[in-house]
N, C-alpha and C positions, 0 to 999 in steps of 0.2 A: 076546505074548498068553498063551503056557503061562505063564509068571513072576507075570503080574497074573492070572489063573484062580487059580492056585496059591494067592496070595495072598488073593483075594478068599474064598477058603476060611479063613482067618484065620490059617495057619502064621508067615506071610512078610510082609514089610512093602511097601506099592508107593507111593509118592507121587510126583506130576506134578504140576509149576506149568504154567501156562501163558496167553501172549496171543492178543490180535486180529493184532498187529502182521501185516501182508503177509509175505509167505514166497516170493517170486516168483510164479514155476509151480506151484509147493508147495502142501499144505494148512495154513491157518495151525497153532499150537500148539494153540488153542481148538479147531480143526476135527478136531484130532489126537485132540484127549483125548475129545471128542464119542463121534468113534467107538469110542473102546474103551470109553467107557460101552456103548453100543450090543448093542456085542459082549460086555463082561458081563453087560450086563443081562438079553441073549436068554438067557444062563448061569441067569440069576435070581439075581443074585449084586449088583448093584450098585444104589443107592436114590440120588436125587438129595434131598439135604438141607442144614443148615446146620448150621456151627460156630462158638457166639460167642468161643472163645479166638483168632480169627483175622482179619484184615483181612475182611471181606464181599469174597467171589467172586461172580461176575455168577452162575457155577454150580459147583456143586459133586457130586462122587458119591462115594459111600463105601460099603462091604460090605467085613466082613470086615478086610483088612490093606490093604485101597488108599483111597488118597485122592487124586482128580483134582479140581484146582481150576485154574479158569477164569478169570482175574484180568481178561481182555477188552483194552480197551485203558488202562485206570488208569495200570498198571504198564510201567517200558519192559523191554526184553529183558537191559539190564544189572541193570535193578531186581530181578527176582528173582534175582537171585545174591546185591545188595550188600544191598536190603531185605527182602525178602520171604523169605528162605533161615533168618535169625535165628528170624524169626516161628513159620515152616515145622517145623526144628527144636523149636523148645521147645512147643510144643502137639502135637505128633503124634512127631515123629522119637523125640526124647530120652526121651515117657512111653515110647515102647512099648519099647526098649531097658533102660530101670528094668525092667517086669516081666517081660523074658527072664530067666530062669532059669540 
């Protein structure tokens, strides 16, 4: 949570894919990233929005250097590695790394 605050101040970069898929006992990845909207948001740090350079997330939040996206059950748990990672990359990863300095 320090790393994604940190972030969401715009220094640092944070992005999270994540599904619905069952997690056992666990919180799914969706239920994961939920909550640290949650918790930045109480920050006043995080807005739930949209971005067309990317596959439609069931949800999305963004502030600053984090990007949680919510993929639900679309995507399987191998797919964001082999699909959704390229994606991930080139719309968010690779610009902000061009205007580091």
């Amino acid at each position: 949570m320090d790393y994604a605050a940190e972030a969401a101040g715009g220094g640092q970069l944070f992005v999270a894919t994540a599904s619905s898929a069952p997690n056992k006992q666990h919180p799914t990845g969706a239920q994961t990233l939920a909550a640290v909207a949650r918790e930045l948001g109480s920050r006043g740090r995080v807005e739930e929005c949209a971005l067309a350079s990317l596959p439609a997330p069931e949800r999305r939040w963004e502030g600053g250097g984090v990007h949680l996206l919510d993929f639900g059950a679309r995507d399987s748990h191998a797919g964001h590695a082999t699909e959704l990672a390229p994606k991930v990359w080139a719309a968010l990863v690779r610009p902000w790394f061009e205007g580091v300095t």
